[in-house]
One Martini backbone bead per residue (centre of mass of N, CA, C, O) as a GRO file, in nm:
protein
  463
    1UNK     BB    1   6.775  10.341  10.570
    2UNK     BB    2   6.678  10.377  10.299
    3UNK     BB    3   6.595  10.268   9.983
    4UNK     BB    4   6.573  10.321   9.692
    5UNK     BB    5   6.358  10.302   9.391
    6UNK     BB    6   6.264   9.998   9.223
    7UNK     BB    7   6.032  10.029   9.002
    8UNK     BB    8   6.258  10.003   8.740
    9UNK     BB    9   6.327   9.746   8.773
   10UNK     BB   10   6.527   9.527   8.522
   11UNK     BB   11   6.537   9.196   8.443
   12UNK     BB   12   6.814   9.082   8.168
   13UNK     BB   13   6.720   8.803   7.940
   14UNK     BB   14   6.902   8.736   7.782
   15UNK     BB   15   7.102   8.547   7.549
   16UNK     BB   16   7.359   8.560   7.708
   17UNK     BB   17   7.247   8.428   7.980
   18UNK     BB   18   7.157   8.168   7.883
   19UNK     BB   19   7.382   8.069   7.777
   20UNK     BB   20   7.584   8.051   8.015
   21UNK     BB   21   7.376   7.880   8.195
   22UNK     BB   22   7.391   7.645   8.008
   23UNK     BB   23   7.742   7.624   8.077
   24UNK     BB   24   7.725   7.595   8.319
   25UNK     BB   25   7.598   7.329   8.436
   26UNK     BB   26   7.895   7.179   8.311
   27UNK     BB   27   8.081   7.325   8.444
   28UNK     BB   28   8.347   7.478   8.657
   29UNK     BB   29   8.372   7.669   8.940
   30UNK     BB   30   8.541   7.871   8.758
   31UNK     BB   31   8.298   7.909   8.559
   32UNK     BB   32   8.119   8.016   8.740
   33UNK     BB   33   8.251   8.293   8.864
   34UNK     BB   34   8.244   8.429   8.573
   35UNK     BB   35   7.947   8.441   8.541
   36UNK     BB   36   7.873   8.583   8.783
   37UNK     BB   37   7.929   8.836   8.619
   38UNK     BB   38   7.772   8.851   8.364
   39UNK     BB   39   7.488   8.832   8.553
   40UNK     BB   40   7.554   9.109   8.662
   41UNK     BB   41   7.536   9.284   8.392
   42UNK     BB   42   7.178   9.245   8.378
   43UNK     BB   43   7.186   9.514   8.531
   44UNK     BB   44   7.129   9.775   8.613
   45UNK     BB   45   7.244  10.117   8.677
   46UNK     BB   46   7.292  10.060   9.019
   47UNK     BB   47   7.301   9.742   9.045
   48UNK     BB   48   7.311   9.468   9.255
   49UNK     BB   49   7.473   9.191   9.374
   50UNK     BB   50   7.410   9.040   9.727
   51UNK     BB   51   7.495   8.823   9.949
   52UNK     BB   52   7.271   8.695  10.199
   53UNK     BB   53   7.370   8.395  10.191
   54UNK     BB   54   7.531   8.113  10.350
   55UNK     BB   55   7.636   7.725  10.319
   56UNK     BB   56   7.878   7.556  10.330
   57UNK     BB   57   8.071   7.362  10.179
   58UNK     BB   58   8.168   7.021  10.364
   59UNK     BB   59   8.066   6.756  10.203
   60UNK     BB   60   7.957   6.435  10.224
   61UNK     BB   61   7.733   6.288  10.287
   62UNK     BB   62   7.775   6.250  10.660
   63UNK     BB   63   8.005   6.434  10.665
   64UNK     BB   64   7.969   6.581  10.973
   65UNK     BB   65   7.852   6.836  11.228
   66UNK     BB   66   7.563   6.814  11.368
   67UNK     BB   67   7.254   6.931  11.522
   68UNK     BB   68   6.984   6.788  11.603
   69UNK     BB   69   6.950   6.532  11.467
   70UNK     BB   70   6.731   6.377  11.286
   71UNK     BB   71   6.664   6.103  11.139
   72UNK     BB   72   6.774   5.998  10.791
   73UNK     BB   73   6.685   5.722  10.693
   74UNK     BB   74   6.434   5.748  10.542
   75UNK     BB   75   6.530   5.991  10.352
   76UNK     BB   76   6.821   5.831  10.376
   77UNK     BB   77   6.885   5.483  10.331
   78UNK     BB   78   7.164   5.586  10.139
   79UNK     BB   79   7.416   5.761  10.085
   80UNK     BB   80   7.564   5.670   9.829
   81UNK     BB   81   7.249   5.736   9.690
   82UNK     BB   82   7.110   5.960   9.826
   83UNK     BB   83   6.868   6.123   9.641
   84UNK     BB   84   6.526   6.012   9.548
   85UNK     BB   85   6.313   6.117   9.378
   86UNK     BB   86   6.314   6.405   9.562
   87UNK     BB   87   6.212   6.665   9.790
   88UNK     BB   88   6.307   6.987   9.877
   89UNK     BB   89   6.294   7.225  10.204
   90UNK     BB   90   6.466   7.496  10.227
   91UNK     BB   91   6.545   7.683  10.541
   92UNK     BB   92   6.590   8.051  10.520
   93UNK     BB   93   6.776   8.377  10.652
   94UNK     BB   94   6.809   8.637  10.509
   95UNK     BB   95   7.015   8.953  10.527
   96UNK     BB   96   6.869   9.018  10.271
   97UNK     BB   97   6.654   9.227  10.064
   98UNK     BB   98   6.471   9.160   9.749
   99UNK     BB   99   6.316   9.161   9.451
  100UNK     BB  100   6.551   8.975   9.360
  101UNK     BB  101   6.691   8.624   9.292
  102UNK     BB  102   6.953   8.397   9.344
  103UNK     BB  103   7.107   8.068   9.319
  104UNK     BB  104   7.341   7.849   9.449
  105UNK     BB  105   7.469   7.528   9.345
  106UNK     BB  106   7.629   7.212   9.481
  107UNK     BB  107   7.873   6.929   9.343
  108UNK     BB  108   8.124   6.918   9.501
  109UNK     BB  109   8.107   6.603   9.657
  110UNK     BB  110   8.042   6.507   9.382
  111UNK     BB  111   8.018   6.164   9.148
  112UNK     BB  112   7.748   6.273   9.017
  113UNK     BB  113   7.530   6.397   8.852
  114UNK     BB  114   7.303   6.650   8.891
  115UNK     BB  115   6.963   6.663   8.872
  116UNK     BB  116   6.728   6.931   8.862
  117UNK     BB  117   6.386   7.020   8.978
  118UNK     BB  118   6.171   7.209   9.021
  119UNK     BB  119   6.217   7.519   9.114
  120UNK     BB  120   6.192   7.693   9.400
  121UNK     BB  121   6.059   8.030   9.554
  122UNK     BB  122   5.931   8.159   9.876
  123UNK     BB  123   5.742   8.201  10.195
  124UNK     BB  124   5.757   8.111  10.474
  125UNK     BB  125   5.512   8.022  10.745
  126UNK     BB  126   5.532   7.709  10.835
  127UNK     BB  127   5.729   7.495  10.819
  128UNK     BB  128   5.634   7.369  10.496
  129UNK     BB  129   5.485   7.620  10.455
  130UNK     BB  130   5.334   7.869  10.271
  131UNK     BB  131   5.292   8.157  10.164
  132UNK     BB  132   5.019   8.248   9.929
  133UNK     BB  133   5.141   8.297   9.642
  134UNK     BB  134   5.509   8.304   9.688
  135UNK     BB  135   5.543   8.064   9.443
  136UNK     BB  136   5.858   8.052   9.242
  137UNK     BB  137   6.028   8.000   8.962
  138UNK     BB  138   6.321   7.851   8.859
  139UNK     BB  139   6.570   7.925   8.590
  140UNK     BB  140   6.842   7.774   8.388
  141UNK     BB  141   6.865   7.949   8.087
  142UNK     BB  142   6.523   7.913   8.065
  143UNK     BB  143   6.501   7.671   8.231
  144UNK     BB  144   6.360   7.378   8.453
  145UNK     BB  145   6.656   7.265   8.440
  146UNK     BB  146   6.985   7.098   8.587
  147UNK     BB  147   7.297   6.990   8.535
  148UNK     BB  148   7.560   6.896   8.779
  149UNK     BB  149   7.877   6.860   8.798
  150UNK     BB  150   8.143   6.689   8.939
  151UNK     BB  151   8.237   6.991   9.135
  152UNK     BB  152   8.004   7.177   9.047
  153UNK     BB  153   7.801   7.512   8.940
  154UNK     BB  154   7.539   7.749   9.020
  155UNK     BB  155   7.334   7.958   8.897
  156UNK     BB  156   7.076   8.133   8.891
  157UNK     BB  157   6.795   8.298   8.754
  158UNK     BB  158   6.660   8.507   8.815
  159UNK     BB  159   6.405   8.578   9.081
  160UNK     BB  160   6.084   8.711   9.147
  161UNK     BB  161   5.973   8.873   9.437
  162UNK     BB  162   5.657   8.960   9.542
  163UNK     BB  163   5.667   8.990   9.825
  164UNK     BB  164   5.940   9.256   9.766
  165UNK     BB  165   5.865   9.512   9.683
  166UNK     BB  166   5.966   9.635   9.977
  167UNK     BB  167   6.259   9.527  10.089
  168UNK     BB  168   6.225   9.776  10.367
  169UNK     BB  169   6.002   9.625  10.532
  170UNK     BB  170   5.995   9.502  10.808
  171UNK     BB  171   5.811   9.236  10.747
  172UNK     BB  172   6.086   9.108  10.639
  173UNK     BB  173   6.231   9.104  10.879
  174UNK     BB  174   6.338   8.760  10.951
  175UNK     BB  175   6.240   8.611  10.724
  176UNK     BB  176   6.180   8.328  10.533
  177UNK     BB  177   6.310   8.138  10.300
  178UNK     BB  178   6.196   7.902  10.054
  179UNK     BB  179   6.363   7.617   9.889
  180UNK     BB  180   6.247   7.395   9.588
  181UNK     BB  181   6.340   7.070   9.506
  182UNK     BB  182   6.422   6.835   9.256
  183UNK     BB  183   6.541   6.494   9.244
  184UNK     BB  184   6.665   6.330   9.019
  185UNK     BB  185   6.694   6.003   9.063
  186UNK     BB  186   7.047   6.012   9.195
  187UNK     BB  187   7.284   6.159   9.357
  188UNK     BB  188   7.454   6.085   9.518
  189UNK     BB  189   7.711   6.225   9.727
  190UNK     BB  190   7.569   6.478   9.913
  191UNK     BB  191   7.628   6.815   9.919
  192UNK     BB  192   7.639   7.001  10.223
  193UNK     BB  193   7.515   7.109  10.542
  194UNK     BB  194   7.514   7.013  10.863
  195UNK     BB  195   7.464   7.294  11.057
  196UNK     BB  196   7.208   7.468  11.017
  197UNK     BB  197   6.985   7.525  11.290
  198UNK     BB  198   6.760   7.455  11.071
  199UNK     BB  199   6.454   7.367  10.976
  200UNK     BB  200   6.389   7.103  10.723
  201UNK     BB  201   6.264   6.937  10.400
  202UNK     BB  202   6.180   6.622  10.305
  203UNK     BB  203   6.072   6.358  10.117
  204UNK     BB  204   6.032   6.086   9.979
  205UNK     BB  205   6.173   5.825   9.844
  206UNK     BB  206   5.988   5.847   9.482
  207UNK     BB  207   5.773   6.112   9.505
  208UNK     BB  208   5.911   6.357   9.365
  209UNK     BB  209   5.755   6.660   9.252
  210UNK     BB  210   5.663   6.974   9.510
  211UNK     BB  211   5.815   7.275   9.437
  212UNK     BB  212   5.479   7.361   9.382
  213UNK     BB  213   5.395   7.351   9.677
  214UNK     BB  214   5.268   7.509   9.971
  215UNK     BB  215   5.257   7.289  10.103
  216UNK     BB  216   5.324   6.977  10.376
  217UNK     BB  217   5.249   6.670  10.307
  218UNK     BB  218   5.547   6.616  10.140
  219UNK     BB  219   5.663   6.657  10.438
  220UNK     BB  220   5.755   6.471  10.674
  221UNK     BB  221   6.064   6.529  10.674
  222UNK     BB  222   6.356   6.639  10.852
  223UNK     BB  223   6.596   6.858  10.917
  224UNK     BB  224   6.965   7.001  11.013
  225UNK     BB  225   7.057   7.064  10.677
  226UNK     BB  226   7.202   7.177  10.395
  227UNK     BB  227   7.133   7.110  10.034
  228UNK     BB  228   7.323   7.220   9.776
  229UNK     BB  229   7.264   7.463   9.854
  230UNK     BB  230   7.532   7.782   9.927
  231UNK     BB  231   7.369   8.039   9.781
  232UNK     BB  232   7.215   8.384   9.819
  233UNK     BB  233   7.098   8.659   9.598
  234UNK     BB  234   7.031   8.990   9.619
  235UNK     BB  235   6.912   9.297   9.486
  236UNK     BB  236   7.130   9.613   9.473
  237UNK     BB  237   7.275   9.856   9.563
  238UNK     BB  238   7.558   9.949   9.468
  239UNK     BB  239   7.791   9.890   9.729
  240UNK     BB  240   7.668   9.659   9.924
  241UNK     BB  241   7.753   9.550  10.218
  242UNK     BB  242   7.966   9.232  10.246
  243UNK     BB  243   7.974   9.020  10.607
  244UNK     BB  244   8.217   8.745  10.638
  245UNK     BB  245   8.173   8.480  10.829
  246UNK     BB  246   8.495   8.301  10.901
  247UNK     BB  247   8.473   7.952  11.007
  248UNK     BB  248   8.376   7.721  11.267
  249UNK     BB  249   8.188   7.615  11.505
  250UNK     BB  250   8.160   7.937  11.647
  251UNK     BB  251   8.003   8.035  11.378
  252UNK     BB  252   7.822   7.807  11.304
  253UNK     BB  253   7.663   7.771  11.643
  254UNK     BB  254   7.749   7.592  11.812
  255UNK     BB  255   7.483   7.539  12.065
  256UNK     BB  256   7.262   7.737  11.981
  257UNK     BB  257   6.974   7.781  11.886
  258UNK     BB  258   6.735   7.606  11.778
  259UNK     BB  259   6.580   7.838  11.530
  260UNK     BB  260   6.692   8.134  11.667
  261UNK     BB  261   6.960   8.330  11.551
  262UNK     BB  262   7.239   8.317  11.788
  263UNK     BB  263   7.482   8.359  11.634
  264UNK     BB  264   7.696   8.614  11.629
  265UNK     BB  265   7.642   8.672  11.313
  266UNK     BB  266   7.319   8.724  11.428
  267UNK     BB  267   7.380   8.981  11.626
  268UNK     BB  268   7.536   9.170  11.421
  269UNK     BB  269   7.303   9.220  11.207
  270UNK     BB  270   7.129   9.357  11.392
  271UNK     BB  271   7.263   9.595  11.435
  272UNK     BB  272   7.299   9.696  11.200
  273UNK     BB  273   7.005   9.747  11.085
  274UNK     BB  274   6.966   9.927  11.306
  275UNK     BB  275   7.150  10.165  11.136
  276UNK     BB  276   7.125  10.065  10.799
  277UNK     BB  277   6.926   9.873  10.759
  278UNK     BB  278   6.858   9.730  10.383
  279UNK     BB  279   7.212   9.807  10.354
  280UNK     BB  280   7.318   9.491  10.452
  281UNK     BB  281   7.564   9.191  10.497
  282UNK     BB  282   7.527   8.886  10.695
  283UNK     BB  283   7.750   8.594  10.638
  284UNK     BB  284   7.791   8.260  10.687
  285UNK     BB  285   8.149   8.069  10.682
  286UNK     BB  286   8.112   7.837  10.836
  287UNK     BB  287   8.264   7.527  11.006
  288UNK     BB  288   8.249   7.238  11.156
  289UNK     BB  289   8.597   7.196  11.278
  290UNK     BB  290   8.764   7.381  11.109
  291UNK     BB  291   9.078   7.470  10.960
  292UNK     BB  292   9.328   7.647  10.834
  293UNK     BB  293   9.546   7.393  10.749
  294UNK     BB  294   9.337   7.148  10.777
  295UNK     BB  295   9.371   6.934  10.562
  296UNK     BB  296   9.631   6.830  10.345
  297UNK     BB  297   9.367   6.641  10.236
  298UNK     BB  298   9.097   6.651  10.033
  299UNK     BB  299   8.847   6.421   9.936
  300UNK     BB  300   8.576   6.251   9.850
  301UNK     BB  301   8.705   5.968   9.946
  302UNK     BB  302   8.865   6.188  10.165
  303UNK     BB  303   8.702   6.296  10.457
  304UNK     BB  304   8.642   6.545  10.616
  305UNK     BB  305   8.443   6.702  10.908
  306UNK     BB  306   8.537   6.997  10.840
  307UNK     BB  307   8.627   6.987  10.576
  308UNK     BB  308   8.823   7.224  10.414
  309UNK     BB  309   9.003   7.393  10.469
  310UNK     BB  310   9.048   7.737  10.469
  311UNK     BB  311   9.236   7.753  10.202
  312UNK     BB  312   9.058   7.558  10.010
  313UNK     BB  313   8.762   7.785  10.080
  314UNK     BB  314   8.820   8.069   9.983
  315UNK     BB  315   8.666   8.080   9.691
  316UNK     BB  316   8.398   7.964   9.746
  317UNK     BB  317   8.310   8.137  10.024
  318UNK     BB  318   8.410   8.417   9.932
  319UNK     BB  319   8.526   8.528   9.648
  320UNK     BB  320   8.252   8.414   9.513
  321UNK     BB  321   8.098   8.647   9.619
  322UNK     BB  322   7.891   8.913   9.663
  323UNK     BB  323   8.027   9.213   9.761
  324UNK     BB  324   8.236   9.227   9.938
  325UNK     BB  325   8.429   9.394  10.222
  326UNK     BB  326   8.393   9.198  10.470
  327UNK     BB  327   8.661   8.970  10.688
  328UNK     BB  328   8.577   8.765  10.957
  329UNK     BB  329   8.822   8.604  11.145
  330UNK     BB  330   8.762   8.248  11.337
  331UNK     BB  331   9.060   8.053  11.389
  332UNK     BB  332   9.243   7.731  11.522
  333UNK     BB  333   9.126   7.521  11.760
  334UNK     BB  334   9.168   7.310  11.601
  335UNK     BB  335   9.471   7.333  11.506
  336UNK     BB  336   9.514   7.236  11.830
  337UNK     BB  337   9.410   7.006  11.850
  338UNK     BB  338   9.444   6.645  11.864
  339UNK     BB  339   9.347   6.654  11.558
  340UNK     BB  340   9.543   6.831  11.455
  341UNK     BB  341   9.850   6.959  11.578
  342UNK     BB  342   9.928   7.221  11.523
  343UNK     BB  343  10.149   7.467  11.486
  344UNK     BB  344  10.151   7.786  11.526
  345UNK     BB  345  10.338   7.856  11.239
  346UNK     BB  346  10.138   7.716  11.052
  347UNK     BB  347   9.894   7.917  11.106
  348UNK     BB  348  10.039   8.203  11.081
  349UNK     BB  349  10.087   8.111  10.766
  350UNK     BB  350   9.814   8.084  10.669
  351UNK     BB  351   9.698   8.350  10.739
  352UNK     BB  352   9.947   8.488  10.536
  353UNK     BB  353   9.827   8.393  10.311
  354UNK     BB  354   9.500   8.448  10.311
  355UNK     BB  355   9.517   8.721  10.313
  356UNK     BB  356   9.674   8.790  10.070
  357UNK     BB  357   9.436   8.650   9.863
  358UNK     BB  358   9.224   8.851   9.947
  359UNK     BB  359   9.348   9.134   9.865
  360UNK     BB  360   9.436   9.004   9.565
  361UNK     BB  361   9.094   8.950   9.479
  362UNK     BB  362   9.004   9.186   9.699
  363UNK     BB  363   8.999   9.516   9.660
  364UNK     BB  364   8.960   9.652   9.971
  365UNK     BB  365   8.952   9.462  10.177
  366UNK     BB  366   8.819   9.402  10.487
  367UNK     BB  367   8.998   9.273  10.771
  368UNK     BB  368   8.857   9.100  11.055
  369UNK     BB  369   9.034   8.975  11.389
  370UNK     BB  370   8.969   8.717  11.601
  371UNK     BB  371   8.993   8.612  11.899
  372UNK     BB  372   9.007   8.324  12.068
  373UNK     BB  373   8.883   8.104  12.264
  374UNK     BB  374   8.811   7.899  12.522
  375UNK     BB  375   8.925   7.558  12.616
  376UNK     BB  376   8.937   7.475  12.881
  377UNK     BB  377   8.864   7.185  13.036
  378UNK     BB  378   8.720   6.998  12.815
  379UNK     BB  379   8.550   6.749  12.754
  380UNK     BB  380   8.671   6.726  12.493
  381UNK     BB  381   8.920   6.478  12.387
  382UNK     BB  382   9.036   6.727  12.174
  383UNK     BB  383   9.033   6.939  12.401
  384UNK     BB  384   9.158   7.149  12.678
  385UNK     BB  385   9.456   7.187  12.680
  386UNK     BB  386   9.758   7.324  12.778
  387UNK     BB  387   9.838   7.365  12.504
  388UNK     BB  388   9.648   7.488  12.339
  389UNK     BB  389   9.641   7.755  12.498
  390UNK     BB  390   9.864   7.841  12.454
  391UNK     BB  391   9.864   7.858  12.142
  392UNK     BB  392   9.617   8.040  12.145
  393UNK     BB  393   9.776   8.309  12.318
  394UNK     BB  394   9.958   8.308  12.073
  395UNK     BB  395   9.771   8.350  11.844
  396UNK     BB  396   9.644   8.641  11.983
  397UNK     BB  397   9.920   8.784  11.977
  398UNK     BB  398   9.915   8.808  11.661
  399UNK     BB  399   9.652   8.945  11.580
  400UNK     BB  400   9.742   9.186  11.720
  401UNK     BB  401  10.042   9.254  11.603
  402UNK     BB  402  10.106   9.199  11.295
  403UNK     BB  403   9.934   9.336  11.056
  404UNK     BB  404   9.704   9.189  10.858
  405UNK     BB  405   9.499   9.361  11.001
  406UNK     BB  406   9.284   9.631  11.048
  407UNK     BB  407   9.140   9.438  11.306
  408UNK     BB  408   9.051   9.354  11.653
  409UNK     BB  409   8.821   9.120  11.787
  410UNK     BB  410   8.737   9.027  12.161
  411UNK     BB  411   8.641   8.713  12.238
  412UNK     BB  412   8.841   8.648  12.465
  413UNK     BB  413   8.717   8.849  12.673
  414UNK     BB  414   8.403   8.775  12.626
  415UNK     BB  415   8.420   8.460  12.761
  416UNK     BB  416   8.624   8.461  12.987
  417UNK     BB  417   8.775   8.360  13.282
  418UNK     BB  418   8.964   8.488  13.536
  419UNK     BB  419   8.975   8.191  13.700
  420UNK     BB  420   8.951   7.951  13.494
  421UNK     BB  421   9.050   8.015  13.144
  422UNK     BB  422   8.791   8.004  13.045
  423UNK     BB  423   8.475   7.976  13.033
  424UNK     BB  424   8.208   8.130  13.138
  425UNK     BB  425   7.970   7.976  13.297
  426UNK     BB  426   7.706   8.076  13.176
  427UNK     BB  427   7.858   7.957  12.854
  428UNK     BB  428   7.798   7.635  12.874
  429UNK     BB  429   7.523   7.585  12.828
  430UNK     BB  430   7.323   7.455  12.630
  431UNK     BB  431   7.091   7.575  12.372
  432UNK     BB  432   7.022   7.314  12.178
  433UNK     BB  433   6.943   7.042  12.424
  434UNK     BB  434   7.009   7.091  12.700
  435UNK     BB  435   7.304   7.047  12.855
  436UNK     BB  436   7.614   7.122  13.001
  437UNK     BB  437   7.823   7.133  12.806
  438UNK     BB  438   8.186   7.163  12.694
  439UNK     BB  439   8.389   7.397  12.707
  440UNK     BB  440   8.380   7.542  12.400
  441UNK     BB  441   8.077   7.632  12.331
  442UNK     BB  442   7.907   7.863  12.314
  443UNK     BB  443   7.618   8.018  12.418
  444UNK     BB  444   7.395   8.245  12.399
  445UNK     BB  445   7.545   8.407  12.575
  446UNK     BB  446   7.777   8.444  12.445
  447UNK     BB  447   7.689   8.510  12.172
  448UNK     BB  448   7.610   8.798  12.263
  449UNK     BB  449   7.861   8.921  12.370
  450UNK     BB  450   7.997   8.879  12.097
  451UNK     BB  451   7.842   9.042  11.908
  452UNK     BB  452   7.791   9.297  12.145
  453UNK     BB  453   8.162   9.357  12.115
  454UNK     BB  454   8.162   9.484  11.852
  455UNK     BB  455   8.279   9.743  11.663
  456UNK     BB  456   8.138   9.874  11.404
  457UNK     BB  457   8.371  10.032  11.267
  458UNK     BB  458   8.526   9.713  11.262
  459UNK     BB  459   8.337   9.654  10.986
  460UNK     BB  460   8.303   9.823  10.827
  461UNK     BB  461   8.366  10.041  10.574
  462UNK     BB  462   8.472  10.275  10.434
  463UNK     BB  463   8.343  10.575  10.263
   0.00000   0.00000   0.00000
């Protein structure tokens, strides 16, 4: 499907959008999500921003569970004093594509003011290297700087993407965007995403501002998690529709290929796309560990390895992003492992709480449940017993009748093996780092399976 012909798009830098950008630097979080309507409507009649990318922010470095991390001491020799006047190079693949974009950073597990400078975005060519010509600055407010408030965030000014002029182009489809800025000073306890399965850059720290060279020598050191960035939205026709895959380790994409982009919701993405063209975005906002309902407690001085609960980062993950339309729900397996240990009527109960404010927040906004995959036999010390699993298939049977959601995936029938109750032997095997896996996290095959066994009419929105 065609998008409309963008010629005409003009994005109006008011001065009362730069006033917002600026108020916005030191505002709070629920600060942020006013503007962030602001600055949506500084945009022509019939376009609006759809978020392309997200990735939930889920507490302090170092805790959280990435995956295939290289050695992060070099780039960050003290975690307490986290990023030191150096700059980060975040690679990320938008899910849509449009001519102008926005960023949005978070603050959200920092104890200090969180300084940023020289942000860039441009077009990866491999590596830390740039598409040449495709570097463009970024700017809040108007400035070229922002400070942001421990526990706040911001968006940034639209940022007109040249080398996007065509956004339903093929040869943008799969491309990653490349975003680099600079901490300034010390950033204290960094506010990250562990689990990115993709590679990004650091330079040393003490190095300075680099997010204008299109060159890679200024980033010696990898990542595989992104930091402080958590969410980036592109210009789109309005209500264009965005698909918010929401859930715990098996949505973030455990085991799956590292930089191979094969996690269930972009196997997702790919089908829809090839329906619908550049009509359409689906965003991660999975997080390994996470639970339904625990912890009870998340604060910066008390952080747990999977972030806050589903229910207290329904706001900042979901609520808050531009265009939602469909949220597929995913999750429980932690709340009944031996670190969660919650009861089903728990979980049931926090469902029906969460389902709830998002009707209430997002009108119209379609609901679809996915039924929790299996972990019998499970390596892992905290899964794979005979109570979770009882757990797990009560409330899946949950899911089926409840009448809470529109639509119902079944991930457990695409994974469960019917003689050993477990998952199906082909997607034990680890795709990320090529171990034996675990019997709780499927492998690309498995993911595989479960992105291509998704109806897609359960989770478009109705016309």
């Amino acid at each position: 499907m065609k998008r409309r012909d963008f010629s005409q798009l003009m994005l109006l830098a008011s001065a009362g959008t730069a006033a917002a950008g600026g108020a916005l630097a030191q505002g709070s979080a629920a600060t942020n999500v006013a503007t962030n309507v602001a600055l949506g409507a500084a945009l022509p009649a019939g376009q609006g921003w759809a978020t392309a990318w997200a990735g939930s922010a889920q507490g302090p470095y170092p805790i959280g569970n990435p995956s295939a991390q290289p050695n992060q001491s070099f780039a960050f020799p003290d975690a307490a004093e986290g990023a030191r006047d150096q700059s980060f190079r975040l690679v990320l693949r938008p899910d849509l594509w449009g001519r102008s974009a926005r960023l949005r950073f978070s603050n959200a597990f920092g104890s200090r003011p969180l300084r940023l400078a020289g942000v860039h975005a441009g077009l990866q060519l491999g590596g830390a290297t740039l598409v040449p010509g495709s570097n463009r600055a970024v700017r809040f407010g108007g400035q070229a700087g922002v400070t942001i408030a421990p526990g706040g965030q911001i968006w940034s000014d639209p940022v007109e993407l040249a080398f996007a002029t065509d956004p339903d182009s093929i040869l943008l489809a799969g491309r990653k965007l490349a975003v680099s800025f600079t901490v300034e000073g010390s950033s204290g306890p960094m506010t990250w995403h562990a689990k990115a399965l993709q590679t990004s850059y650091v330079s040393p720290p003490g190095s300075g501002a680099h997010g204008a060279a299109e060159s890679e020598e200024n980033y010696p050191y990898s990542t595989a998690s992104w930091f402080f960035l958590d969410a980036v939205d592109m210009t789109a026709p309005a209500g264009t529709p965005v698909i918010v895959c929401f859930g715990d380790s098996i949505t973030d994409g455990t085991a799956s290929t590292m930089n191979g982009d094969d996690r269930w919701p972009d196997v997702l993405a790919r089908r829809l796309h090839a329906r619908l063209g550049n009509r359409v975005a689906v965003v991660n906002a999975g997080i390994g560990g996470n639970q339904v309902v625990g912890p009870a407690e998340y604060t910066v001085e008390k952080p747990f390895p999977g972030g806050p609960s589903a229910l207290a980062r329904l706001e900042r993950d979901v609520i808050s992003l531009s265009g939602v339309k469909t949220l597929i729900w995913l999750e429980g397996t932690n709340d009944f492992s031996r670190n969660g240990n919650a009861t089903l009527e728990a979980v049931q109960d926090g469902l029906r709480q969460g389902t709830r404010r998002l009707r209430e927040a997002i009108p119209g906004i379609r609901l679809v449940a996915a039924t929790v995959t299996p972990a019998l036999g499970s390596s892992s010390p905290a899964h794979g017993h005979a109570e979770q699993d009882e757990k797990r298939r009560g409330l899946n049977a949950f899911l089926r009748s409840s009448g809470l959601f529109d639509a119902v995936v079944d991930f457990d029938a695409a994974t469960r093996d019917p003689a050993s109750g477990g998952l199906r032997p082909e997607m034990v095997p680890d795709s990320t780092i090529g171990a034996a896996g675990d019997k709780l996290h499927p492998n690309r095959a498995g993911y595989l399976a479960m992105g291509t066994g998704i109806e897609l009419s359960a989770v478009l929105p109705p016309r």
